[in-house]
C-alpha positions in Angstrom: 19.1 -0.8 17.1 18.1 -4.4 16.0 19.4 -6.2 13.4 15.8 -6.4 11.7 15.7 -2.3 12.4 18.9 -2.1 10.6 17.8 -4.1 7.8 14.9 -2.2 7.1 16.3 0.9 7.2 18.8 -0.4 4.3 15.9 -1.7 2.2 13.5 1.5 2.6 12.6 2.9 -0.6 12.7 6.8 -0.4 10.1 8.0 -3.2 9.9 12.1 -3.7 6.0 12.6 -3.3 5.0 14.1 -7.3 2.9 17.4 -7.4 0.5 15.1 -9.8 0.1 13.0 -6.1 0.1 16.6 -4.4 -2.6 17.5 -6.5 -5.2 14.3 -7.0 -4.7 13.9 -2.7 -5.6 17.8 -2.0 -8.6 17.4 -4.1 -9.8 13.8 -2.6 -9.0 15.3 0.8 -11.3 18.9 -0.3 -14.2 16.4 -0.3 -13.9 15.1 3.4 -16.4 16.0 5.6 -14.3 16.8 8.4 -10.5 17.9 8.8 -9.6 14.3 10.4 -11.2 12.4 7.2 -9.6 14.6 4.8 -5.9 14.1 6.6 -6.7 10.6 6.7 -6.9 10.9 3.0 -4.6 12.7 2.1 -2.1 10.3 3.9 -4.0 7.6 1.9 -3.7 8.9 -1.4 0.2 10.0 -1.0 1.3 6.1 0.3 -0.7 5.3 -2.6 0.5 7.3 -5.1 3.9 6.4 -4.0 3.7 2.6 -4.0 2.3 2.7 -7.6 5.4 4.6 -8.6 8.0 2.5 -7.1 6.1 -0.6 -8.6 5.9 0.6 -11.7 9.8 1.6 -11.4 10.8 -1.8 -10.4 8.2 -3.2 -13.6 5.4 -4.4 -12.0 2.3 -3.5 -13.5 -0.2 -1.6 -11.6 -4.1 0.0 -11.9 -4.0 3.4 -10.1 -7.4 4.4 -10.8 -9.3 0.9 -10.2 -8.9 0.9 -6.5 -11.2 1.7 -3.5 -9.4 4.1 -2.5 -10.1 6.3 -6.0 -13.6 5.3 -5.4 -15.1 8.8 -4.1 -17.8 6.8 -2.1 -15.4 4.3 -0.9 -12.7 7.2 0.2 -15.8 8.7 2.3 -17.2 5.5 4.2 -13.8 3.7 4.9 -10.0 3.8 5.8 -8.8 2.5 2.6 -5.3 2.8 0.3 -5.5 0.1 -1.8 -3.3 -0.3 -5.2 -4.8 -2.5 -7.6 -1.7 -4.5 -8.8 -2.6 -6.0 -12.3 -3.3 -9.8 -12.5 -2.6 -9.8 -8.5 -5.4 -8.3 -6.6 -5.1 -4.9 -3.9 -2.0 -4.2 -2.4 -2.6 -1.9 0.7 -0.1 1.3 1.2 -0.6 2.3 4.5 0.5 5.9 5.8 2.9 6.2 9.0 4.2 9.6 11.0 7.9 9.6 11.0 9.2 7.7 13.8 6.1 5.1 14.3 6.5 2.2 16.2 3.6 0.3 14.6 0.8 0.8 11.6 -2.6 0.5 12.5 -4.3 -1.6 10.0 -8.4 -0.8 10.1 -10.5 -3.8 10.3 -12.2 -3.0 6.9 -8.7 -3.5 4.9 -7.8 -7.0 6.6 -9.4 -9.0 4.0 -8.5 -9.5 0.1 -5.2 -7.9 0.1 -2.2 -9.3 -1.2 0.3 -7.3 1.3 0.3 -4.3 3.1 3.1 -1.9 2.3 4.3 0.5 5.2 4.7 3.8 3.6 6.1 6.9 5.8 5.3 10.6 4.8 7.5 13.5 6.0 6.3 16.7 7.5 6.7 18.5 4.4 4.5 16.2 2.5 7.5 15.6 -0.1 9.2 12.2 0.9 7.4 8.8 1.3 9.6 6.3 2.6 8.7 2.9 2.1 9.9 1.0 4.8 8.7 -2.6 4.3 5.7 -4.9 4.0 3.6 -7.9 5.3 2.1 -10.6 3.2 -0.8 -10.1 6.5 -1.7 -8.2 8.9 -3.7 -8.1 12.1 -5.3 -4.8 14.1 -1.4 -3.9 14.5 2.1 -4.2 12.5 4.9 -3.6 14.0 7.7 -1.7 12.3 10.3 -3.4 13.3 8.9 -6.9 12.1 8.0 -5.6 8.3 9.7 -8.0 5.2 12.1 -5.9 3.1 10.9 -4.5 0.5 13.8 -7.0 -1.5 11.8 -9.9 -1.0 8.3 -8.6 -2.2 8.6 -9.3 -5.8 9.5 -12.8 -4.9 6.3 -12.3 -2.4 3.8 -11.2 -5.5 5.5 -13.8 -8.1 4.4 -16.3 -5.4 0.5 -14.9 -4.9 0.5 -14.5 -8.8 0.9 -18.8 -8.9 -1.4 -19.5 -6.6 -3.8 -17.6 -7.8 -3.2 -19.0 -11.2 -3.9 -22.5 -10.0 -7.4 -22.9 -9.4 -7.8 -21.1 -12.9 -5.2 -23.8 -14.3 -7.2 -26.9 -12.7 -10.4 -26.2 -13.2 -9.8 -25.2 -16.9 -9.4 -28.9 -17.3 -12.3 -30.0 -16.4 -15.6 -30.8 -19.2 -18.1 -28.6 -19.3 
């Protein structure tokens, strides 16, 4: 085991999975199409549902219901678990099998996020862990080469500034 293994396996964030989450991702996945899409949803909504209550645990303020991924049109068309994360932008909570080496990251989430959270659902459908995050991502993220989930306040406090600062510039200049 590597040291960067080791030190996410300290910093993982077990959340028990709510029977409110239960609940709101059986009926999201009962209006898939196919079995595939409504796993794939189901996933979704849980890493979702679990990121917004750690968040909101560790006080920062979120917007469950604002996201794509609550967006019934949105849930059918793409591969989407965004968080809307208030005054920040999406935060992406990706679903993992127990055990994965690596989270694929679909091509229509790259964009506009402010991080991608790693979330990993047991069997059972009763434990997310939250195992890390990146501040980017690519087709790919390796598990092994996530941030802590210690250093992602730090991480949002940072994209809350710069996004401030265009704001703060050009409300200086004359109209």
């Amino acid at each position: 085991m590597t040291a960067k293994t080791q030190a996410l396996e300290d910093w993982s964030i077990p959340m028990p999975i709510t029977e409110y989450a239960q609940r709101i991702a059986k009926q999201f996945a009962s209006e898939q199409p196919t079995q595939e899409k409504a796993q794939q949803v189901y996933l979704n909504t849980l890493a979702v549902c679990a990121v917004n209550n750690y968040l909101r645990i560790i006080g920062i303020s979120t917007n469950l219901t604002v996201g794509d991924s609550w967006n019934k049109v949105m849930r059918l068309a793409v591969d989407v678990a965004d968080l809307w994360v208030s005054n920040l932008g999406r935060l992406e909570c990706r679903p993992v099998e127990p055990g994965s080496l690596n989270c694929h990251i679909p091509q229509e989430v790259r964009l506009d996020r402010i991080a991608y959270i790693i979330v990993e659902i047991d069997k059972q459908f009763t434990l997310a862990t939250l195992l890390g995050f990146s501040p980017t991502a690519a087709s790919e993220l390796p598990i092994n080469q996530l941030l802590t989930l210690e250093s992602l306040p730090e991480h949002l406090n940072k994209s809350s500034q710069l996004k401030q600062e265009p704001w703060i510039l050009n409300s200086a200049k004359p109209c």
